[in-house]
C-alpha positions, 0 to 999 in steps of 0.5 A, a space after each residue: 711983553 719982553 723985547 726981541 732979543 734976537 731974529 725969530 725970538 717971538 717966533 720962539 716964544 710964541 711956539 713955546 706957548 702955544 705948545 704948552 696950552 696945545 698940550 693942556 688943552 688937549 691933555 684934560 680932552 683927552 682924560 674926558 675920553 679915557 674916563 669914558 672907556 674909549 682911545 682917542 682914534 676910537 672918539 675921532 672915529 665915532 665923532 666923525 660917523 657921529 657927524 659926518 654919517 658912514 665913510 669909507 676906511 680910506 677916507 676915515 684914514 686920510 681925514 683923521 691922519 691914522 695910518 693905513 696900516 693902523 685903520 683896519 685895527 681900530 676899526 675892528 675895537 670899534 666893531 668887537 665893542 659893537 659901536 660900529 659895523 661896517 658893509 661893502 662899498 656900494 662905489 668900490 666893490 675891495 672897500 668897505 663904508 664904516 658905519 656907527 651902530 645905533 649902540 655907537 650912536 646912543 653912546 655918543 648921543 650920551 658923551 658927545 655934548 658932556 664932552 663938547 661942554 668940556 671943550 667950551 669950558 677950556 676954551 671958556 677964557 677966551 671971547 668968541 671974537 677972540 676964537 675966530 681970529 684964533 682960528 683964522 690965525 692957526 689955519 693961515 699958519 697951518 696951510 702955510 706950514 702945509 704948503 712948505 712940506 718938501 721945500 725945506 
């Protein structure tokens, strides 16, 4: 490993890699999405009612950080191409629960182990003790990231 050749160097660094395998990463997961005739918001959608069970717009909104403004559309693709549909709140009289369709179901019973395979193929190179402490790693780093929001 080079040496520290200044203050925040390995910061530096480390940022460069983990850009750099974050975009490959998701890159190839994001081709396995396209080349199954859906958006990556639609996928999150789905997976999400897929497992988690029917949520409100606002909560899918706020849970997969798509504009509120944006919400509404994607939802409607997902409704026009029938993998979804949506009814009144039974807690919110103004909202609305979206809630996979049992065609949105049966594509994702389909898709969604082919594409959790592909994910375990990329991530593959690494032991799952090594994952653990990644994921350790990346949620202290990304609270701490959080937590810094408007203090800078």
């Amino acid at each position: 490993m080079p040496e520290n050749k200044g203050p925040g160097e390995i910061d530096l660094r480390l940022f460069r890699i983990w850009l750099k395998a974050s975009r490959s990463v998701f890159g190839r997961a994001n081709k396995d999405i396209e080349s199954r005739g859906l958006r990556t918001e639609h996928f999150m959608i789905l997976e999400l009612l897929y497992n988690t069970g029917p949520q409100a717009v606002q909560r899918i909104s706020e849970r997969l950080s798509i504009p509120s403004g944006s919400i509404t559309y994607v939802v409607d693709k997902l409704e026009e191409k029938g993998l979804v549909s949506r009814q009144p709140s039974k807690t919110d009289r103004r909202g609305m629960t979206v809630l996979l369709s049992e065609a949105g179901e049966a594509m994702f019973n389909d898709i969604f182990p082919q594409h959790a395979a592909l994910i375990s193929r990329l991530l593959s190179a690494a032991t799952d003790e090594e994952k653990h402490m990644l994921a350790e790693l990346l949620k202290k780093i990304g609270l701490s990231a959080e937590s810094m929001e408007g203090k800078e």
